[in-house]
N, C-alpha and C positions, 0 to 999 in steps of 0.2 A: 577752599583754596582758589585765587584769581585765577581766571584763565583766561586764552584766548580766546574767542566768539569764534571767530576767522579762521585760525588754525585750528581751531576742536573739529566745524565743518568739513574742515580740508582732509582731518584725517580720519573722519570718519566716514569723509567719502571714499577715502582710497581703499580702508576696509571694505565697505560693501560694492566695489569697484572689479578686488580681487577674488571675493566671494560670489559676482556675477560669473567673473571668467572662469573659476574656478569650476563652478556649477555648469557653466556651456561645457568647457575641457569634458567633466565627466559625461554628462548626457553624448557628446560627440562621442566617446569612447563605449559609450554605453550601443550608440548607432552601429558604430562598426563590428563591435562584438555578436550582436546581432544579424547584420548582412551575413559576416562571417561562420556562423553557425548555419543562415540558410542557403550560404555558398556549398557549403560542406555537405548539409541534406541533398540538394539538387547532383552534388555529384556524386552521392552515394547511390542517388535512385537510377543513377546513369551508368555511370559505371563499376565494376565488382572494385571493392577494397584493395585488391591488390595494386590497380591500377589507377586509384585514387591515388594511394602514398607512393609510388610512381612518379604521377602526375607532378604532386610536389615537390619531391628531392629534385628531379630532371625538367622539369617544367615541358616533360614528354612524357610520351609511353611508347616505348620501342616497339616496334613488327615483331615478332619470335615466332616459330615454327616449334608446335607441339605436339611430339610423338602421342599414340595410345588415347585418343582423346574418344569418347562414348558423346554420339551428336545426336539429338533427338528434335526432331521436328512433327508437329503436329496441328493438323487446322479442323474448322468443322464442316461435314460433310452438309452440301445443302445450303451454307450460309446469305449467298449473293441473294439466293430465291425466298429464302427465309426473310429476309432484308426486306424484300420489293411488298411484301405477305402480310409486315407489321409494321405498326407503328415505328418511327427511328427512337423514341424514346424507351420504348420497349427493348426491340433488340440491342442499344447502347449498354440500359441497365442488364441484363441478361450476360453481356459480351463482358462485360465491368468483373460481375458475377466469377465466371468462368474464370478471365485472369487471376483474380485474387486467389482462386484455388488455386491457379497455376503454380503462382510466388509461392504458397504457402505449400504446398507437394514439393516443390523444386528443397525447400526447406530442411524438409523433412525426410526427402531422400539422398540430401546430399549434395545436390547440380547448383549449378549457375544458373540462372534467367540469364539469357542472352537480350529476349528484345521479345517485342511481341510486332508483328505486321499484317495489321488486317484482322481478318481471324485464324492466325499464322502466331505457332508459340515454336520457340526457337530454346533451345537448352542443351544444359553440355555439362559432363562429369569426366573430373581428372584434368581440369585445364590450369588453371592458375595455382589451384588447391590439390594436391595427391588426393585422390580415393581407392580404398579397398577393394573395390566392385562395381567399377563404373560402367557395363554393360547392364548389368543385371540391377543397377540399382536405376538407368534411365529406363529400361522397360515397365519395373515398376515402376517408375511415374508413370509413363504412358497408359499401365492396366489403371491407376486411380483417379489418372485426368480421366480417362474413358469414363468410369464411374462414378467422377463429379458431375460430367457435362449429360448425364443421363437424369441424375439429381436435379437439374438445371428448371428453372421453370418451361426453359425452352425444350426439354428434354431433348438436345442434339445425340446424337452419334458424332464420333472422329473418326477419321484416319493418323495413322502415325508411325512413322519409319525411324528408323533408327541402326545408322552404320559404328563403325569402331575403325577408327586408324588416323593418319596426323594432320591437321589443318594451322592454319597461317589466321593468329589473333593479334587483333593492334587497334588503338582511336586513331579515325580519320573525323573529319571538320574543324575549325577554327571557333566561329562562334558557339555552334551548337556542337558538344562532341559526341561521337555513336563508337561505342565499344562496336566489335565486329569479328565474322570468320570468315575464311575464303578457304574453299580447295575440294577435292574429289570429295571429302569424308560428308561434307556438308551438303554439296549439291544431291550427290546420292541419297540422303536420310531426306533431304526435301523433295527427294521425284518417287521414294518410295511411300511418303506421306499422301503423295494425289493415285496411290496405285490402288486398285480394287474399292467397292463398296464403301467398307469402312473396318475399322481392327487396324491391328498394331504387324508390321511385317521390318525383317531384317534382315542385313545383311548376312551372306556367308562368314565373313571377321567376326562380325558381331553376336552370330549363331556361336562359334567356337569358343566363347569365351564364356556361357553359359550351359552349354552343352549337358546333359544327364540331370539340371537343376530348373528346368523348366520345359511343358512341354509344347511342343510345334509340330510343321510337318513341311519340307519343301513341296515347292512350286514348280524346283527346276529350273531351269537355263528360263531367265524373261527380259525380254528386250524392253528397256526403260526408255522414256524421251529423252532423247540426245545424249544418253549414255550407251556402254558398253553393254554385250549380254550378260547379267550374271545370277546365280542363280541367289533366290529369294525363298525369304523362309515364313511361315506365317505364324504367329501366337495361335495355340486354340483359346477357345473361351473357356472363364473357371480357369485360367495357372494365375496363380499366387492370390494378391488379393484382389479385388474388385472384380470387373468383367468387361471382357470388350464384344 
């Protein structure tokens, strides 16, 4: 059949013209679907789920004050000096170590990771999500973190406190955002974290909620830094599983 030279060209460049844009369009979509998935990891790792889909619908995450919250703080005893003793490569990989157990107990017992600061692990059960046993299920972390970081190549000791009663959770920053708590319940589990040697101690709230299912012994009225006197209870070694 005759045909045009000129016009065959013409249209068969307009085909392969829209099959270019075509092909950017997809790969562009292909880009963003991407970013957008590692948009979604980076704020999973940041912050708990709840406050992710949060994040979205409100393009915030409101302040709220959370009755009954179980706050567990815990660091390693000896760390700064241990630091100065080894190599940075060393106590990095060792410090890596550690957390991973951290996330992975927080897991399994139920809690949030909050954050980790320094060699400072920060966790909380009953906050965003109900739990059944949120005292007794952060102290068992605190008995297995003890028992991981003994496992440790570094073989650390902890200390770690752990109060029960209401803190104030919200994202603060703009570029970078930090899930976060504020209030007595918190600063208390972090000044009973730097009390005594090392082991796991609690508040009197936090004793009552466990009470005849694990055993301890008070301390007695003990004046904490820049807190009130109150009295402190301490884990023995050997309750439930691991050891502190």
């Amino acid at each position: 059949k005759p045909f045009d030279p000129v016009l065959l060209r013409a249209r068969v460049g307009a085909c392969l013209e829209r099959k270019r844009l075509h092909d950017a369009q997809a790969a562009q979509l292909a880009a963003v679907e991407r970013e957008r998935r590692r948009a979604d990891r980076l704020l999973h790792a940041i912050l708990p789920a709840e406050a992710v889909a949060e994040l979205r619908e409100r393009d915030c995450v409101l302040p709220r004050r959370h009755e009954r919250v179980a706050v567990l703080f815990a660091d390693i005893v000896g760390f700064t000096s241990y630091c100065e003793m080894h190599p940075p490569e060393e106590a990095v990989s060792n410090l890596q170590r550690l957390s991973e157990d951290f996330e992975d107990l927080c897991a399994v017992h139920g809690l949030e990771k909050v954050k980790t600061v320094g060699d400072g692990m920060l966790a909380v059960a009953n906050l965003l999500a109900p739990h059944p046993d949120p005292v007794l299920a952060a102290v068992r972390l605190g008995i297995d973190l003890a028992a991981a970081s003994l496992r440790n190549p570094a073989a650390w000791r902890i200390h770690a406190g752990v109060d029960f009663g209401p803190v104030v959770a919200g994202v603060v920053g703009r570029t970078k955002f930090s899930f976060d708590l504020w209030g007595d319940t918190v600063n208390t589990a972090a000044r009973l974290a730097g009390f005594g040697n090392a082991g796991i101690h609690v508040t009197e709230s936090a004793w009552r909620e466990m009470r005849g299912r694990i055993q301890g012994r008070s301390l007695g009225p003990v004046a904490l830094k820049g807190k009130r006197t109150l009295e402190v209870f301490r884990l023995e070694p050997g309750t439930g599983q691991g050891s502190i």
